[in-house]
C-alpha positions as CSV (number, residue, x, y, z in Angstrom):
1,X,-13.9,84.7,146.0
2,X,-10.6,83.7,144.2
3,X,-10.9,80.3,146.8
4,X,-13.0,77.6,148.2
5,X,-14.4,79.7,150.5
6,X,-17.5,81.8,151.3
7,X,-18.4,84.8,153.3
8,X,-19.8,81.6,156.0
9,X,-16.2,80.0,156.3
10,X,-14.2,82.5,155.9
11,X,-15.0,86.0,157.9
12,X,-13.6,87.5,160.5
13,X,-14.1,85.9,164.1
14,X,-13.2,82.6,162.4
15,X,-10.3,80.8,164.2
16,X,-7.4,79.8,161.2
17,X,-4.2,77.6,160.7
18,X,-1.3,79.3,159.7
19,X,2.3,78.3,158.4
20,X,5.0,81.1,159.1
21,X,6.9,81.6,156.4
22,X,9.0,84.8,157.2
23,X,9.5,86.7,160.7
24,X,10.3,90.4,160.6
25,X,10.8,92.9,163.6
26,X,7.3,93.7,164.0
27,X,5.3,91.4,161.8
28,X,5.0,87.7,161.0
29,X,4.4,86.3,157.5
30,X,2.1,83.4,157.6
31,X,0.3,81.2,154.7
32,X,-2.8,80.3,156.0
33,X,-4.4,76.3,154.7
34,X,-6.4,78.0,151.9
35,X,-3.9,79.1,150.4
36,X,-4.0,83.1,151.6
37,X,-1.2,85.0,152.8
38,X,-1.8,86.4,156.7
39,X,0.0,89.0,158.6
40,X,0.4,89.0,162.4
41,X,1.7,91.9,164.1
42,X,3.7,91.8,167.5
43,X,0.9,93.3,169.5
44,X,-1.6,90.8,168.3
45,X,1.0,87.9,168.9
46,X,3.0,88.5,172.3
47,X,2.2,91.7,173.6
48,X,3.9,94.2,175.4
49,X,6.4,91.6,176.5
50,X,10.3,92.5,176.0
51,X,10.8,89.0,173.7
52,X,11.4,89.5,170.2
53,X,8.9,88.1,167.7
54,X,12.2,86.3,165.9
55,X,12.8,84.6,169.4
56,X,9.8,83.5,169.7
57,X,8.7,82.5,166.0
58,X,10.6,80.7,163.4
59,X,9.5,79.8,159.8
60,X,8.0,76.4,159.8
61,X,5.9,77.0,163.2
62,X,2.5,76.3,162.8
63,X,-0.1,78.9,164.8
64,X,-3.9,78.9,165.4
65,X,-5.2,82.9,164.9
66,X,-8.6,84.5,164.8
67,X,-9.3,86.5,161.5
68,X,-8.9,90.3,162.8
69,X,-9.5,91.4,159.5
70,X,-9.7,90.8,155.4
71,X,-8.9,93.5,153.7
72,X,-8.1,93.8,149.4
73,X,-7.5,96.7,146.7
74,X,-8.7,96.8,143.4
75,X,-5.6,94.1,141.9
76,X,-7.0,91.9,144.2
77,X,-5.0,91.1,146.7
78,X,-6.0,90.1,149.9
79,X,-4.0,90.2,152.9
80,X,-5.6,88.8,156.3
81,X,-4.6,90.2,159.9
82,X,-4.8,87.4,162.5
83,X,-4.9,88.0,166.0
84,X,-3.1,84.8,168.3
85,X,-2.8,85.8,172.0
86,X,-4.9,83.4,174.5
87,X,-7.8,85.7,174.6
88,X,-8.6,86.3,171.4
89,X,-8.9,82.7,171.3
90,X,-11.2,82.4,174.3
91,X,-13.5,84.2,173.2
92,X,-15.9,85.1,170.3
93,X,-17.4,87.7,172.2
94,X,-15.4,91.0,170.7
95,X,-16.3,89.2,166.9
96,X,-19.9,89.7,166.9
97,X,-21.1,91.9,165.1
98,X,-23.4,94.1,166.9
99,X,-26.3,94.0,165.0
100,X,-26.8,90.4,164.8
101,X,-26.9,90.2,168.4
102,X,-30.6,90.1,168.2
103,X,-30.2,86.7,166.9
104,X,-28.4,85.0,169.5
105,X,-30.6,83.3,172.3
106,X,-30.7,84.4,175.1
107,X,-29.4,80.9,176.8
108,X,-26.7,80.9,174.6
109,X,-25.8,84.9,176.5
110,X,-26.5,83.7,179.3
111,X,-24.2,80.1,179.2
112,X,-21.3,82.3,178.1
113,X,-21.6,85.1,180.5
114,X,-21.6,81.6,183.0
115,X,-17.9,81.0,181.5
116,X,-16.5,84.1,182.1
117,X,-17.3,84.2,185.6
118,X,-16.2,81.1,186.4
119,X,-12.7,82.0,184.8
120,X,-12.7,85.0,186.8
C-alpha cells in the first residue's frame, strides 16, 4: 500500500475519521486521516429523509464512517465508500466476513446477540 497502512488497519468494517471537503447533490467528498480520499453517498449518510446532503454537510465537518468498501484501477487510485448512519456504527455484525466466523467464540456471539436484545 501507497500508505502507512496494512490489510489489519485498514479494511473494510473499520470505523474512519473523515474531513469533508466538497458536498454535491448526492455524494460527499471526504479526506479521510491517512491521507485517502472517501466518498459518502446520500443513502449511506441520511437516508430516505427529504433533507439535502448540502443542509446537512458543509466542508470543514468532521464525520466518523465505517469502510463500506476499497476499491482501485490499474493507475492506482483508490477511492473508499464509507457508510455513517447510526447503525452502521453499532454494529460490526454485517462486516464479518462469513468465513471467518468460525473463528469467533462463541461467548463473544453470544455477548453481542445479549446487546441487541437489550436495544430491542
Amino acid at each position: 500500500m501507497l500508505i502507512d497502512e496494512s490489510e489489519r488497519t485498514f479494511k473494510r468494517g473499520i470505523i474512519v475519521t473523515a474531513t469533508v471537503v466538497k458536498v454535491l447533490d448526492k455524494i460527499v467528498l471526504c479526506k479521510l486521516d491517512n491521507g485517502l480520499d472517501a466518498v459518502i453517498h446520500r443513502d449511506n449518510l441520511l437516508g430516505n429523509t427529504d433533507v439535502k446532503l448540502i443542509e446537512a454537510m458543509k466542508v470543514g465537518f468532521v464525520i466518523s464512517g465505517r469502510i463500506d468498501e476499497i476499491s482501485y484501477d490499474k493507475e492506482e487510485r483508490f477511492q473508499v465508500s464509507l457508510k455513517c448512519k447510526t447503525k452502521d456504527l453499532e454494529s460490526h455484525a454485517d462486516f464479518i466476513d462469513p468465513s471467518l466466523r468460525s473463528l469467533i467464540p462463541d461467548e463473544d456471539i453470544k455477548n453481542y446477540n445479549l446487546q441487541i436484545e437489550q436495544k430491542s
